[in-house]
C-alpha positions in Angstrom: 5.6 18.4 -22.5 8.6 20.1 -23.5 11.3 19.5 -20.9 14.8 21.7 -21.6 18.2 21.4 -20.2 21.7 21.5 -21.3 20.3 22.7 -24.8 18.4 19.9 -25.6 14.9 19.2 -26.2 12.6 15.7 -25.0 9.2 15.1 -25.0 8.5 13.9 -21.6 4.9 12.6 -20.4 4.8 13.1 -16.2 7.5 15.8 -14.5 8.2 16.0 -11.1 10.0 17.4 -8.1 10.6 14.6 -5.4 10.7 15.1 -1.4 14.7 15.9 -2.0 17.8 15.2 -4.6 18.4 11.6 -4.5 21.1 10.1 -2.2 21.5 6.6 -3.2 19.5 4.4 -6.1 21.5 1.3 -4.7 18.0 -0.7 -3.0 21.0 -1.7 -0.1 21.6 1.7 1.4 18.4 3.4 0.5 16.2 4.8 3.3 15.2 8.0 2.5 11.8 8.9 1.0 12.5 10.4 -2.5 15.4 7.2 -2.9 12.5 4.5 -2.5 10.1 6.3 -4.3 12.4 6.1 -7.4 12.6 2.5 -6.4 9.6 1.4 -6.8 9.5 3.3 -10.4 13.0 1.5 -11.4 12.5 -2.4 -9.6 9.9 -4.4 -8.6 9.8 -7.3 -5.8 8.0 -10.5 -5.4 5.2 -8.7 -4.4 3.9 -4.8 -5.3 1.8 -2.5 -4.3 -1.6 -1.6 -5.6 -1.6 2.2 -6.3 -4.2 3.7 -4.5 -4.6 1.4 -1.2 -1.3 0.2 -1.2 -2.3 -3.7 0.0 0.6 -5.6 -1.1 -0.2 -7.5 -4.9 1.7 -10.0 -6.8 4.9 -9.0 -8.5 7.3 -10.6 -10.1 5.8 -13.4 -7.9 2.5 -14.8 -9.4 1.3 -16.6 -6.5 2.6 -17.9 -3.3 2.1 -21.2 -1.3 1.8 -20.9 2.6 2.1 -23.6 4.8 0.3 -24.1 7.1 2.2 -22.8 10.2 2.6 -19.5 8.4 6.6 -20.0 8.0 7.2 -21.2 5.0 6.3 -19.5 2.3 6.7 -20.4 -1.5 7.0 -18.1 -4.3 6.1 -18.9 -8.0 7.9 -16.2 -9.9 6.4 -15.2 -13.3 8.6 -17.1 -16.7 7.5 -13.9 -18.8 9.5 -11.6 -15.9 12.5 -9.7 -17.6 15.2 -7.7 -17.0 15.7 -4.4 -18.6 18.5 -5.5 -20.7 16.0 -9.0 -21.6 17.2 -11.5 -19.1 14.7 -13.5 -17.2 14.3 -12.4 -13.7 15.2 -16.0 -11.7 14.8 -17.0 -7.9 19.0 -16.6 -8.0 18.2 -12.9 -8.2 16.5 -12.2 -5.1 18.8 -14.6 -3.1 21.7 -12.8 -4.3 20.0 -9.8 -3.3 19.1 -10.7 -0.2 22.4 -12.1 0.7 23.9 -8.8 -0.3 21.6 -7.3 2.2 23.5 -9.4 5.3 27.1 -9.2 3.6 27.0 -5.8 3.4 24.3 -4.6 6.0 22.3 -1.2 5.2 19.9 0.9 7.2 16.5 -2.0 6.6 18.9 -5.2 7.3 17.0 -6.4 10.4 14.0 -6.4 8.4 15.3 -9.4 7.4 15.5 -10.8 10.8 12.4 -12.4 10.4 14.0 -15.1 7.8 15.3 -18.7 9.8 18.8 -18.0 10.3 19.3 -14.2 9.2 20.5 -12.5 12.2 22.9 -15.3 13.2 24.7 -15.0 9.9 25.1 -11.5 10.3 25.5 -11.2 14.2 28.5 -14.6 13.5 29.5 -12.3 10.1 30.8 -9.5 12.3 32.6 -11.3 14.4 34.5 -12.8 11.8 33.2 -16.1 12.5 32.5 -18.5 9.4 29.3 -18.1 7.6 27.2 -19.9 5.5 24.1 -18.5 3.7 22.8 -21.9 3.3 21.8 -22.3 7.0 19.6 -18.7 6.0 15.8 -19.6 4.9 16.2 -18.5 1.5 16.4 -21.0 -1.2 16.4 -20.9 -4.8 14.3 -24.3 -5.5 14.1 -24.0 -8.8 15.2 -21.1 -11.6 11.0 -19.8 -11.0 10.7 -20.8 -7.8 11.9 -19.2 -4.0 11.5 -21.0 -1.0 11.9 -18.3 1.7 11.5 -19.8 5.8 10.5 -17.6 8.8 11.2 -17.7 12.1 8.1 -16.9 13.2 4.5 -16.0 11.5 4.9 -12.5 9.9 1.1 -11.6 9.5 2.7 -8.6 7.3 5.0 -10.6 5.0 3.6 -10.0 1.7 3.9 -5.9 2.4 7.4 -7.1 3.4 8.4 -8.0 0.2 7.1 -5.9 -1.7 9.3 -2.8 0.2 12.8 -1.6 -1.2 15.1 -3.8 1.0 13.9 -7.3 -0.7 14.0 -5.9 -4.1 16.2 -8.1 -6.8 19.4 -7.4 -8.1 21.2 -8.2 -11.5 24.5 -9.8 -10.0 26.2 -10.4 -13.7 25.5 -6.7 -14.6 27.0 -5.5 -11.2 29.7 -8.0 -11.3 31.8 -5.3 -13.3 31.9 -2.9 -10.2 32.8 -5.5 -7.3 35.1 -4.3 -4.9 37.0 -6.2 -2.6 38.8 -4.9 0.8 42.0 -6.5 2.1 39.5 -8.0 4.5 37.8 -10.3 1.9 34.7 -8.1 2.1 32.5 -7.5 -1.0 31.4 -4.2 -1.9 30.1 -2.5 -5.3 31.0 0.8 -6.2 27.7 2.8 -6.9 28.1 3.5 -10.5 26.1 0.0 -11.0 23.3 1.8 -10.4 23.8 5.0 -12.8 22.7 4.5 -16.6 23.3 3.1 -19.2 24.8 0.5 -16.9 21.9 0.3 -14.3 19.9 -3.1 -15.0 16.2 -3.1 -13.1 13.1 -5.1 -13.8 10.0 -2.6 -12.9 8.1 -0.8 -15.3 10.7 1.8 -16.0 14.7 2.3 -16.8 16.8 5.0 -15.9 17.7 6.7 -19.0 20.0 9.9 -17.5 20.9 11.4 -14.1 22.4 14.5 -14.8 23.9 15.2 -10.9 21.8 17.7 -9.2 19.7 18.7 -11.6 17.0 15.8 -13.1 16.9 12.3 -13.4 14.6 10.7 -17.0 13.2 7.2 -16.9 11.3 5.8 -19.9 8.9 2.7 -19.9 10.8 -0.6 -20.1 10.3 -2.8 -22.7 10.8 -5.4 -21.2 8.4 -5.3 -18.1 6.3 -7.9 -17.5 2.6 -6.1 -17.4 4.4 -3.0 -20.0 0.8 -2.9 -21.5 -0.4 -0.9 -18.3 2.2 1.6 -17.8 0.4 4.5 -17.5 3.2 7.0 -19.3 6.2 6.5 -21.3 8.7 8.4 -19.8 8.9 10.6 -15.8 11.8 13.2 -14.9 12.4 13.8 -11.7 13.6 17.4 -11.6 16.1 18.7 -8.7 15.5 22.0 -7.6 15.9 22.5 -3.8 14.4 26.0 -3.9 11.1 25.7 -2.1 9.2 28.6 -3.6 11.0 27.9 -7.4 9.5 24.8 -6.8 6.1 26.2 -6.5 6.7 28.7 -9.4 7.6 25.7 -11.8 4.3 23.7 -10.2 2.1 26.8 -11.1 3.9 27.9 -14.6 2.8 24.2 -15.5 6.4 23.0 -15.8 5.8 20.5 -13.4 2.8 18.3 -12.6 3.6 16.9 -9.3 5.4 18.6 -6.4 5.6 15.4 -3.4 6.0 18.1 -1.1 5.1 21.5 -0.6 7.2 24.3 1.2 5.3 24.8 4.8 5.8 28.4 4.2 3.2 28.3 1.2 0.6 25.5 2.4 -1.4 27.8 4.9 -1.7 30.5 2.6 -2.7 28.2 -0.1 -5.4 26.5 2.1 -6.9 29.5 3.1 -7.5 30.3 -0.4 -9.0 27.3 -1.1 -6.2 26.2 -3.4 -7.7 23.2 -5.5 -4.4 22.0 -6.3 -3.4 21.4 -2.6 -4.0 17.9 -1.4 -3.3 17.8 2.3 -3.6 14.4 4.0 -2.7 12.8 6.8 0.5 11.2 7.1 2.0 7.9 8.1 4.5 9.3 10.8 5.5 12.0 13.5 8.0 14.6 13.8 10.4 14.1 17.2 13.6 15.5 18.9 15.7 12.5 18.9 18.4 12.2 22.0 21.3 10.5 22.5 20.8 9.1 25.2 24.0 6.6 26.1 26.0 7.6 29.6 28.8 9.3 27.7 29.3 11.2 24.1 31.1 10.2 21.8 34.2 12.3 23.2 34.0 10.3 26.2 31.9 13.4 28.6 29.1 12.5 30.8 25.7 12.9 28.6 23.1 14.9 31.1 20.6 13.3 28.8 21.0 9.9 30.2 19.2 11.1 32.8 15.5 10.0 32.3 14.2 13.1 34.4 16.3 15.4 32.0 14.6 14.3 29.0 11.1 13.8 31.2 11.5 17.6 31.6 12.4 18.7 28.1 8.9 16.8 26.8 6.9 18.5 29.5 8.7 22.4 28.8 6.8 22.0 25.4 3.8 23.6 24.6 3.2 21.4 21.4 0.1 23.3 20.8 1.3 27.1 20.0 4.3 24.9 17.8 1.4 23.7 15.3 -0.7 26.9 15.8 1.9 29.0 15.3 5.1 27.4 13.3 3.7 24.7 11.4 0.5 25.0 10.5 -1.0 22.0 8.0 -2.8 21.1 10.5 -0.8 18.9 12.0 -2.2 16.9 15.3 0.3 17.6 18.8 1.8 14.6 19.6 2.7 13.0 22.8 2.9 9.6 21.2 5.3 8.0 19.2 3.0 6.1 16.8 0.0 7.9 15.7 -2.9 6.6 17.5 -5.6 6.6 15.0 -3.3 4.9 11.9 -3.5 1.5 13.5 -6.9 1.8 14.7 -8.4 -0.4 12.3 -6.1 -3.2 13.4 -7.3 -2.2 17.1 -4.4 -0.3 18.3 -4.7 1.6 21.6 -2.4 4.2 22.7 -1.4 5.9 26.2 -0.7 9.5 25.9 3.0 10.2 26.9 3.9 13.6 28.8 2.2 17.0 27.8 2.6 20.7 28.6 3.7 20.8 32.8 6.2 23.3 33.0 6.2 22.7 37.4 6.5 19.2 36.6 9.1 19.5 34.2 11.1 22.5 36.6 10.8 19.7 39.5 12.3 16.8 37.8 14.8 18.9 36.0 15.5 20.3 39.8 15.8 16.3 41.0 18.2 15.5 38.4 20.3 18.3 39.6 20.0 21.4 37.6 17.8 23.6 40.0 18.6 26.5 38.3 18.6 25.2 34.5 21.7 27.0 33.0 23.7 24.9 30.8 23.6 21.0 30.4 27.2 20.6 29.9 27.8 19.1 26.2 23.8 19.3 24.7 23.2 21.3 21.7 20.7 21.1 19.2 21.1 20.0 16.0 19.2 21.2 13.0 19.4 20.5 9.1 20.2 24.1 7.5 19.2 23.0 4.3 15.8 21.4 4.8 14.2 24.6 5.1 13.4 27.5 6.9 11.0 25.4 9.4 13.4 23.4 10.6 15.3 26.6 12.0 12.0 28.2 13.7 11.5 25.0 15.2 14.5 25.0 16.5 14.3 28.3 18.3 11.4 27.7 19.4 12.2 24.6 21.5 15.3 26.2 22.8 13.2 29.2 23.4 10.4 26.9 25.2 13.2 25.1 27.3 14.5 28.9 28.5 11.3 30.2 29.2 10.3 27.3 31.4 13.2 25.6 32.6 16.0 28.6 32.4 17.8 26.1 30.4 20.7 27.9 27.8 21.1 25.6 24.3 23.1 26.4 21.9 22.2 25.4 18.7 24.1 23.6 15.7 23.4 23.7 11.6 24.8 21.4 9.4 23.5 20.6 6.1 21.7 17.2 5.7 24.4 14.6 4.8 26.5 15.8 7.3 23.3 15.5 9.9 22.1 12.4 9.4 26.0 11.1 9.5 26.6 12.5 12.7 22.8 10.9 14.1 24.1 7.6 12.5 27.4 7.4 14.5 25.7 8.7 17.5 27.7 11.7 17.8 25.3 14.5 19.2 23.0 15.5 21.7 19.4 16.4 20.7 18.8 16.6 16.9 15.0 17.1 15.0 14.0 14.2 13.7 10.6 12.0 12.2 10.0 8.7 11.6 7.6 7.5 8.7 6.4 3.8 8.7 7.5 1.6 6.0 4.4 -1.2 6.0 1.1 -1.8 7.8 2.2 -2.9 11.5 2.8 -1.1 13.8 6.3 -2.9 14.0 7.2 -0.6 11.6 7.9 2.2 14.3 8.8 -0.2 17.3 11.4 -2.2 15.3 13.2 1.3 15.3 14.0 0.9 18.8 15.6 -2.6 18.7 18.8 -2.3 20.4 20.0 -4.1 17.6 18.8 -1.9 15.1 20.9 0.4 12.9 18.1 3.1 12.8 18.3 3.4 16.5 19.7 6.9 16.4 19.2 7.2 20.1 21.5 4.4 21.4 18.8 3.4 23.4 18.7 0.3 25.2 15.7 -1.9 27.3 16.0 -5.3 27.7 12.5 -5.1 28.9 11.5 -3.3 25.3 13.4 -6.0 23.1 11.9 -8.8 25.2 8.6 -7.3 24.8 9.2 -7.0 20.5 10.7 -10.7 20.9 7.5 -12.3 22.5 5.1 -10.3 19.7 7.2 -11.5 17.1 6.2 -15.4 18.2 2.8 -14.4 18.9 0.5 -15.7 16.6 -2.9 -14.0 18.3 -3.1 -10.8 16.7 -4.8 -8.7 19.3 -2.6 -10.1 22.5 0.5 -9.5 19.6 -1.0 -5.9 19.7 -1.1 -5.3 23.3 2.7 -6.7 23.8 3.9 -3.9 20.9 1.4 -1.1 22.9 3.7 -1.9 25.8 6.6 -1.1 23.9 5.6 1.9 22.7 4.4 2.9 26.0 8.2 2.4 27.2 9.3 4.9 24.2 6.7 7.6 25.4 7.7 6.9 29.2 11.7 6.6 28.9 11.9 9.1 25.7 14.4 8.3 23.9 13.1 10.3 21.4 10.1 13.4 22.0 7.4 13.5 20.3 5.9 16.5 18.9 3.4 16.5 16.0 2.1 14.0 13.8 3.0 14.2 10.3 0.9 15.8 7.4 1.2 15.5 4.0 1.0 17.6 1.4 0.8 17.5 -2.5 0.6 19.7 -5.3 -1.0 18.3 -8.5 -3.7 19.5 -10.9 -7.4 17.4 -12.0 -5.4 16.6 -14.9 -3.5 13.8 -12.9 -4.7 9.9 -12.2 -2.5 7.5 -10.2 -1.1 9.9 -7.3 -2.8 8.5 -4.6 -2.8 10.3 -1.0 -2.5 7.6 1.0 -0.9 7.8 4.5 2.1 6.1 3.7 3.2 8.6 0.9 4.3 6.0 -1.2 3.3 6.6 -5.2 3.3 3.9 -7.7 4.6 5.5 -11.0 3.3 2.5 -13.3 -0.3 4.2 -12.8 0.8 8.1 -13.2 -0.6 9.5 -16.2 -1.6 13.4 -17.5 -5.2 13.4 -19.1 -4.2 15.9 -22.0 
């Protein structure tokens, strides 16, 4: 395929357009979709994933020794496992990686919670106590050999490690771009990860990243298992124009679009489009509120206020929003988790609040607002550059909340960065938000709400709830261990810290040409498989 750009000419076998431009290929900071999908193209863990159903497979690990009490587990890494630039990937790589992780603590730290020690060091790090990573179960036994201790049983481990936060890193290669603070704290400056300087050890290498506009990677040498990467080199194009997207899909100049403008997809389905894969997803769309007794300016929040947020869930008619905005056939959601994901492991879930417009008018009443108007300091927040969805959506909400609750809210645009800044420090009122899960448990949604957790957008707090995640964390019967996290969730639906609204679809374009793009739930594609059938 001929790809063209700043007057040059390549041969390149698979081109794509990802969920988004990339925000960060450091594995420490990453938490957006398209970021870990380039991951898992540019690294590999201890363990991977197999392409199409996504169970967790060795890695760079061969095998793995469990004791019997489920802690302890002992990883045999692979002596023919290399580094992009030829150096053998060692047992010091993922525990300098991992230490990283709790030095300098990014969006997935508490995932590492479950390792002996983890939280203590971090929890002791920021209060400028003395720490020592040596009282944290990860040790380096031998050069081929990680011994890594749990707290607790972690029936999902393996899936664990094979997700973008327990990825290695090359420390000599970085060691060029350490900054320290006046503080003593160690940071690197992200050119480590921009080419040719980037060093990663999965079956490809990042070859150029030309800023806003396309990323190459070609087939490393030096992986382990080279012999079955699919294709010899990917581009990730950047073109943030949802119908030019479409128009490169359909003139051929791309193969893969990982998501599809919501504008298009109900046209295309009604015509039958063969190149339209739309699938359920692993996640659900939400309003997320602040919900602490003050902002951030120091004003009383209305939203702390369970009845005010009771009565915002119940003024939504989440069934003319799917109908009649969305449309990819997206299920109405009054549940956090989506119920039917989990089933297999025998989940359960309690709907949360639906459509009750003289429920939601009394309780908004109670909380004393009889008249609706203005709750002092809300607005809602909207990404202006995701889309022209996201802006319907948001009038129709605020137009939902005036028709049935007489409420006024204003609404705020900012483009993404600036969004999911603002969310991060807490500093807003209502924003649209989703959550997609990360591995097969339904801890992967719960953990969100940890009062400890950095993803907590909500500033949230229950004792009761972080008790609740605690006890299932020990718990080594898997169906009681269920029934503790349904009560959480239950306490999500019931307090709302965040309202659910739909449950997410996916959608796909790519022709019968393609192998390896699997649509699996959890949206997550495996590049070492991707191939074009010429």
């Amino acid at each position: 395929m001929a790809l063209s750009g700043g007057g040059a000419s390549e041969q390149v076998d698979f081109r794509f357009i990802n969920r988004g431009d990339i925000i960060t290929l450091d594995p420490n900071q990453m938490s957006y979709l398209q970021d870990i999908r380039m991951a898992y193209a540019m690294w590999e863990g201890l363990y991977s994933y197999e392409p199409i159903t996504l169970e967790p497979i060795p890695g760079v690990a061969s095998s793995v020794d469990v004791s019997p009490d489920s802690r302890v587990y002992t990883f045999h890494l692979r002596r023919e496992a290399r580094w992009s630039n030829g150096d053998p990937v060692v047992a010091h790589d993922f525990v300098f990686a991992w230490k990283r992780m709790l030095d300098e603590p990014g969006d997935y730290t508490y995932l590492h919670y479950y390792i002996e020690g983890a939280e203590k060091y971090v929890a002791d790090g920021a209060k400028g106590l003395p720490v020592d990573f040596k009282n944290v179960g990860v040790e380096e036994v031998d050069p081929h050999t990680l011994r890594v201790t749990l707290n607790d049983p972690v029936t999902f481990f393996l899936d664990l490690v094979a997700f973008t936060p327990f990825l290695p890193l090359h420390e000599k290669s970085m060691e060029r771009f350490k900054e320290v603070t006046k503080e003593g704290k160690v940071t690197y400056n992200q050119h480590f990860t921009r080419p040719p300087e980037v060093v990663t050890n999965g079956p490809f290498v990042l070859k150029k990243w030309d800023f806003k506009r396309r990323l190459i990677l070609e087939k490393n040498p030096n992986y382990w298992d080279v012999a079955n990467v699919k294709s010899r080199s990917l581009e990730m194009v950047v073109c943030e124009d949802r119908l030019s997207q479409l128009m490169l899909f359909d003139s051929g100049t791309v193969d893969w679009l990982a998501e599809v403008s919501s504008e298009v997809v109900p046209e295309l389905m009604g015509k039958g489009n063969q190149a339209l894969h739309n699938f359920d997803g692993f996640g659900t769309t939400f309003l997320t509120l602040m919900v602490r007794p003050t902002f951030k300016d120091g004003t009383p929040n209305p939203l702390a206020d369970k009845r005010v947020r009771q009565a915002l869930a119940m003024a939504l008619d989440r069934d003319q929003i799917v109908k009649n905005i969305t449309r990819c056939g997206e299920p109405p959601a009054t549940t956090y988790i989506p119920p039917q994901i989990f089933a297999s492991l025998g989940w359960r879930s309690t709907p949360g609040y639906g459509f009750d417009p003289k429920r939601a008018r009394a309780l908004l009443a109670q909380a004393g607002y009889p008249d609706g108007g203005r709750l002092p300091g809300v607005k809602y927040l909207f990404r202006s550059d995701a889309g022209p969805i996201l802006k319907e959506l948001a009038e129709n909400y605020t137009s939902q909340w005036k028709q049935n609750l007489n409420l006024d809210m204003p609404l705020m645009q900012l483009e993404s960065s600036t969004a999911k800044e603002l969310l991060k420090q807490k500093d807003y009122a209502i924003a649209g938000s989703n959550w997609s899960g990360d591995y097969n448990d339904p801890s992967t949604f719960t953990d969100k709400y940890l009062s400890t957790s950095i993803n907590n957008d909500s500033g949230w707090e229950n004792a009761t709830f972080d008790e609740l995640l605690k006890h299932a964390a020990k718990e080594s019967d898997a169906q009681k261990r269920l029934r503790m996290l349904e009560q959480a969730e239950r306490l999500i639906n019931e307090e709302l810290p965040i309202i659910p609204v739909f449950q997410i679809t996916n959608q796909y374009m790519f022709r019968a040409n393609i192998r390896g793009i699997n649509t699996n739930p959890r949206h997550v594609t495996m590049f070492k498989s991707v191939e074009v059938i010429k």
